[in-house]
N, C-alpha and C positions, 0 to 999 in steps of 0.2 A: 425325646418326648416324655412327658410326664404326665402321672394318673393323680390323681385329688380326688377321695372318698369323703363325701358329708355323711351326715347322719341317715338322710333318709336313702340313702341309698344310689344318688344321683353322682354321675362321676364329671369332672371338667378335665377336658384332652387340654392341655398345650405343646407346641414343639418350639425352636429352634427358630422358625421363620418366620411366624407369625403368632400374635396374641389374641386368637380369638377360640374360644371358649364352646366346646357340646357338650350339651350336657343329654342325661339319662335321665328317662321318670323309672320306677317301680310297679309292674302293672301286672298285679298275680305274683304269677311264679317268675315273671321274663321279666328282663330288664329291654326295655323299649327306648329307641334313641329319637331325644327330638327335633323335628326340621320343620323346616321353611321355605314355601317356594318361592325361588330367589328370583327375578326377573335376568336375565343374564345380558340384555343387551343396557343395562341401567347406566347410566341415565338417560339414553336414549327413551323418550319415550313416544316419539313418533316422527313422523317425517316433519322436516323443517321447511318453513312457509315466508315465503315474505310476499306480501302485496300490495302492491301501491294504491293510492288512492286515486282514483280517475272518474272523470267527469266525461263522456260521451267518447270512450276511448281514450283519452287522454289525459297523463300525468302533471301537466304543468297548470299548476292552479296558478299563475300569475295572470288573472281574466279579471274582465269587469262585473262584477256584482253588485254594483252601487242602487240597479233600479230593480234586479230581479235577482233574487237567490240564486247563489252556483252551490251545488253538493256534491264535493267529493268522496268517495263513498269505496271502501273494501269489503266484499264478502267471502265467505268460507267456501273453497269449493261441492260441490257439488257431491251431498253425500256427506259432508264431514260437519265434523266441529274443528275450529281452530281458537286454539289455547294463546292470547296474546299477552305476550307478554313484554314487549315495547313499542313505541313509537318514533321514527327517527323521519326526521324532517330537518331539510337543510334550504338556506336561500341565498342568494347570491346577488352582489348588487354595491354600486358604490356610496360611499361617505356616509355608510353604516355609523348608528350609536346607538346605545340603548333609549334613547325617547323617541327615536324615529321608529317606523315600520319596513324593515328592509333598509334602503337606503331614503326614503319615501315618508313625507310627512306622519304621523299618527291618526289611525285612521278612528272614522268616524264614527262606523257603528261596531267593528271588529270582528276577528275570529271567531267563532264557535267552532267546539270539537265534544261530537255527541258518538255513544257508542247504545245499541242494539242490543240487548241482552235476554231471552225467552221470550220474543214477542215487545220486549219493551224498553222503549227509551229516555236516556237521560241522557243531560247537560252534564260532563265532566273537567267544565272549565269553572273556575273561581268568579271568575267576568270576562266577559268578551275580550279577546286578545287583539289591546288597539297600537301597541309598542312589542318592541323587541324586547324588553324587559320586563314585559307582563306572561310571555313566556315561561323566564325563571320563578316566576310567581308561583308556575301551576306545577312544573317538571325538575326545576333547579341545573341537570346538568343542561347548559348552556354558554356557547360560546362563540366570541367572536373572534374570529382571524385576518389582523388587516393587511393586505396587500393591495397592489391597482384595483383589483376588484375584493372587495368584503364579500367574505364567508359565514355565514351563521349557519352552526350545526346547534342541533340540539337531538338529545337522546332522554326520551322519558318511558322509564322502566318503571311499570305500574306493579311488578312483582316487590320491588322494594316497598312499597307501602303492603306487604302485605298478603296480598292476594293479584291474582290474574283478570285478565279478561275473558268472557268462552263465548263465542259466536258459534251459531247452531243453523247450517242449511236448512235446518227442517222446519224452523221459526220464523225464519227470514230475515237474519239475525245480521247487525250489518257494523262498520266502522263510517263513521262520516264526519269530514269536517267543512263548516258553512262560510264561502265566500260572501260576505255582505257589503265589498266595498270595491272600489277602481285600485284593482292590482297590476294592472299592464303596465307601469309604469318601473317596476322593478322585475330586477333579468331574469332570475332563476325562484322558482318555489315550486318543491316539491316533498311529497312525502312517502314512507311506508309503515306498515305495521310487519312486524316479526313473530314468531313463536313456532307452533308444529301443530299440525292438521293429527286425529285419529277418525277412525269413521264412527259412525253414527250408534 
């Protein structure tokens, strides 16, 4: 271990194991060492959440919403804020391409995906998501995997643009994506949001 004396008085430790650096202020007559309170569970910074979006209990947004709006919708439990920081939705279905939706013509009037944020909402789609290619439009990681039956995964991390999402129980703060067309016709859709709940 070695000592490093600057001018003003301030000294920097290093050892042997590690290169990190304390230093000293000068305060009066004492030499005073200074810190930081360190969070020790970091990066944990709360419990980890995942929630799906469901419509009257239920996960599978493959429903008709051609004559009447379906809202698929995640909130924060009870008490909490939950920090999102992605969205993963996956569907299933055959002779999947990227101009179809699913395996399923392109639909008419499309996806929306609106998020809740202090009391208020917005549209966080580009345009209605009417193909499986207007997906990558909005999220980029995007893919499909052919087998007897097509896979489409997709994973949109809104942390990489940037910043998060923060839903707020106490706002009534919400995740919602809007079925507006006939989705019974392909097998699998479903989705969740991710990140970690603190309380309020």
């Amino acid at each position: 271990m070695s000592d490093l004396n600057d001018q003003t008085g301030n000294v920097s430790i290093h050892d042997e194991y590690d290169d990190v650096a304390v230093t000293t202020t000068v305060d009066a007559a004492k030499r005073r060492l200074d810190v930081s309170n360190v969070d020790i569970t970091d990066p944990k910074k709360g419990n980890f959440t995942n929630i799906p979006l469901t419509y009257s209990g239920s996960d599978a947004m493959n429903v008709d919403g051609s004559s009447t709006q379906v809202n698929f919708t995640a909130v924060p439990p009870t008490g909490k804020n939950m920090i999102v920081y992605r969205l993963i939705l996956v569907m299933e279905d055959s002779s999947m391409s990227w101009k179809k939706f699913g395996g399923i013509g392109a639909l008419a009037n499309g996806v929306v995906i609106y998020v809740t944020e202090d009391g208020v909402e917005r549209n966080i789609v580009t345009d209605p998501i009417k193909t499986n290619r207007d997906y990558v439009w909005n999220c980029y990681d995007v893919e499909i995997d052919s087998a007897t039956t097509d896979v489409l995964r997709m994973r949109w991390t809104f942390s990489r643009a940037g910043t998060v999402l923060v839903l707020k129980d106490a706002e009534g703060d919400n995740f919602r994506l809007a079925v507006n067309d006939d989705l019974t016709n392909v097998d699998y859709y479903k989705a969740t949001i991710q990140g970690y709940e603190v309380d309020e």
